[in-house]
C-alpha positions as CSV (number, residue, x, y, z in Angstrom):
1,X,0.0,0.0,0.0
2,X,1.1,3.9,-0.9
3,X,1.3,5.3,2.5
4,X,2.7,8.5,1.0
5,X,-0.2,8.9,-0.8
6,X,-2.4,8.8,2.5
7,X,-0.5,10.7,4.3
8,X,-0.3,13.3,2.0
9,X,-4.2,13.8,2.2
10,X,-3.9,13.3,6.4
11,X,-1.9,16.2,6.1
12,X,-4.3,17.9,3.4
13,X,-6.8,17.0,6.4
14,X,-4.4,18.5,9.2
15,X,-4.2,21.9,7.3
16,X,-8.1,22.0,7.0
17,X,-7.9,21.9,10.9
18,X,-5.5,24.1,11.4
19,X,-7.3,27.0,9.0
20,X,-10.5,26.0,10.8
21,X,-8.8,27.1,14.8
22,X,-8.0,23.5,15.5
23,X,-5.2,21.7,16.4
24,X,-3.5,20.2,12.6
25,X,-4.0,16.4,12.5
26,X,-5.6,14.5,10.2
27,X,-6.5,11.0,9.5
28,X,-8.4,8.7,7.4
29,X,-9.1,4.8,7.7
30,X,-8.2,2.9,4.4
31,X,-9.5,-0.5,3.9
32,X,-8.1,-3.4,2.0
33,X,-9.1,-2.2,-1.8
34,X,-7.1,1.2,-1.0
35,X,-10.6,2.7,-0.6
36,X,-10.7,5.7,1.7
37,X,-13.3,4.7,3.8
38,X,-13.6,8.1,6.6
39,X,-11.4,10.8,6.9
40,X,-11.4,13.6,9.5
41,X,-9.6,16.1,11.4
42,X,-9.0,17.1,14.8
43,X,-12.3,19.4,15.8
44,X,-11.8,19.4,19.6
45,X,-11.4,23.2,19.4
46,X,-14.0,23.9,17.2
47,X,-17.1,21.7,18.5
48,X,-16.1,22.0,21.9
49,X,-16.0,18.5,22.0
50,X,-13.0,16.5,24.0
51,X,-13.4,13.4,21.9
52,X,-12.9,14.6,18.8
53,X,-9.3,13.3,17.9
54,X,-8.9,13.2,14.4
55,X,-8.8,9.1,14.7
56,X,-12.1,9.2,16.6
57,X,-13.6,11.2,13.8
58,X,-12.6,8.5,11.7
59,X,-14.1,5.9,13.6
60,X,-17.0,7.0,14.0
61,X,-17.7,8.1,10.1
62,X,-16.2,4.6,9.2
63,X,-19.1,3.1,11.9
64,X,-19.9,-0.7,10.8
65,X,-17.2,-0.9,8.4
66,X,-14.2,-1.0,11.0
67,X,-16.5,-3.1,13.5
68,X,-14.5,-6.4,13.5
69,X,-17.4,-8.5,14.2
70,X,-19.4,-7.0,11.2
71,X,-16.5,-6.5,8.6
72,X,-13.6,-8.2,9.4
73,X,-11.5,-6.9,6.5
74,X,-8.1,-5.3,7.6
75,X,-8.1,-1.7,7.2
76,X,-5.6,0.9,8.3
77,X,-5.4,4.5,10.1
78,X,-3.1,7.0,8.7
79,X,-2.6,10.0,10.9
80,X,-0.3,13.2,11.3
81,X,0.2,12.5,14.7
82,X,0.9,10.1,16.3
83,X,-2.8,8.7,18.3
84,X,-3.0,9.0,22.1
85,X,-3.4,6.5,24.5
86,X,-7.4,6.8,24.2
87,X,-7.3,6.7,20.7
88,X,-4.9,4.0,20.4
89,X,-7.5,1.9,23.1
90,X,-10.2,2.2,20.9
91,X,-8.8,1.1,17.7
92,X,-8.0,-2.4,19.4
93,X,-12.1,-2.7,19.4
94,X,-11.9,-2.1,15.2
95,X,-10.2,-4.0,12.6
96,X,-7.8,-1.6,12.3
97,X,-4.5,-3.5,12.4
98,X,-1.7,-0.8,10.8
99,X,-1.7,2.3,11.9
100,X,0.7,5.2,9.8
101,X,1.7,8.1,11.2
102,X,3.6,11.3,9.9
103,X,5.1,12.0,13.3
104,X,5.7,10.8,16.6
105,X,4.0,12.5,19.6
106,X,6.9,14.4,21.8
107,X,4.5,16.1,23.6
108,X,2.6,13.6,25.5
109,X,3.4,10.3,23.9
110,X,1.2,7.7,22.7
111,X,0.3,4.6,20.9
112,X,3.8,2.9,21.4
113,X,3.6,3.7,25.2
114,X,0.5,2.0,25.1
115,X,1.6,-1.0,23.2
116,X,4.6,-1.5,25.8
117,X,2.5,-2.2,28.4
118,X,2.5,-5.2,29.8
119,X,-1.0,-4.7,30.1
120,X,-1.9,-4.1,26.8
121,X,0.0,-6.9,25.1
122,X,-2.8,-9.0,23.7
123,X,-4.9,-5.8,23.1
124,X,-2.4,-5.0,20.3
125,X,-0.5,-8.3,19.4
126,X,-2.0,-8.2,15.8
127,X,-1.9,-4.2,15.2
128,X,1.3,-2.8,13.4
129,X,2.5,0.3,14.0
130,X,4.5,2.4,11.2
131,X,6.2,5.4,12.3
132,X,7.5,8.4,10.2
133,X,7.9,6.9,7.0
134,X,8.0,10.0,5.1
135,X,10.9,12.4,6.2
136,X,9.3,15.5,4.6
137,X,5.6,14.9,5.6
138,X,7.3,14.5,8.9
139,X,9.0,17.9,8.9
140,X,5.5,19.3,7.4
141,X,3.6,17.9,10.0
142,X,5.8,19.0,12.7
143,X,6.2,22.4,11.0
144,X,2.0,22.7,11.6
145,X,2.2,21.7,15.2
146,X,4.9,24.0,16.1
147,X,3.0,26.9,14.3
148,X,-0.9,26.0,15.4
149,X,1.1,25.8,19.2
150,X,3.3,29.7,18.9
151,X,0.0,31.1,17.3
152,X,-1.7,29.5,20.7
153,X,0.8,31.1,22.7
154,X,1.6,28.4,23.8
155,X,5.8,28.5,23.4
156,X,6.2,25.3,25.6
157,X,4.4,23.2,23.6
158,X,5.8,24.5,20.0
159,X,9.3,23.9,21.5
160,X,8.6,20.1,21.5
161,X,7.9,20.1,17.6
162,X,11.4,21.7,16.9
């Protein structure tokens, strides 16, 4: 599978957040014909809404189509960013089993820590995780968070994504 190619429009996706007020990441869910299946961005800023991840966006648009027990085609999550620990939960409950992302998470960490835990072994024995396979999407992707986080104020934060 082309992951540049779907990362490319996750970060088409990200910039779309990021002109909207919200946070740049994007994702979409790909299934095993290299259909895009959903495809969102991060709206937590915009609908005031604390679960709306980019990945959770995508879940929920992809509904009965990622639901192992009623599709259980493989299909993928590309992302910008690297998913968080809650997102990262509930794709184990989907049949998503790669997930692609532009760019690890320095600020708070994420999927990996979750698959490290001893606690999560089974949970994730079967998902793959890709990360940063595309040096300049990487770079791009970082460049967004660093901006969306100095436009916030928020110097901190944009120092991570140097």
């Amino acid at each position: 599978m082309d992951h540049r190619k779907y990362l490319e429009r996750a970060l088409e996706l990200a910039r779309e957040a990021y002109a909207k007020g919200s946070v740049p990441i994007g994702a979409l869910i790909v299934n095993r014909m290299s259909q895009i299946i959903a495809e969102g961005f991060n709206e937590i800023k915009i609908s005031n809404d604390p679960t709306a991840h980019a990945e959770i966006v995508c879940m929920r648009k992809a509904g009965k189509d990622i639901i192992k027990k009623l599709n259980p085609d493989k299909t993928n999550l590309y992302t910008t960013l690297e998913p968080c620990p809650a997102c990262a939960f509930f794709v184990t409950r989907t049949n998503i089993l790669n997930i692609i992302w532009a760019l690890k998470d320095p600020y708070k960490g994420g999927v990996e820590l979750l698959k490290q835990s001893h606690r999560w072994t089974d949970e994730f024995e079967k998902i793959t995780l890709i990360s940063e396979p595309e040096e300049d999407i990487k770079t791009e992707s970082k460049r967004l968070m660093r901006e969306y986080y100095l436009n916030k104020a928020q110097n901190d934060v944009a120092q991570l994504f140097s």
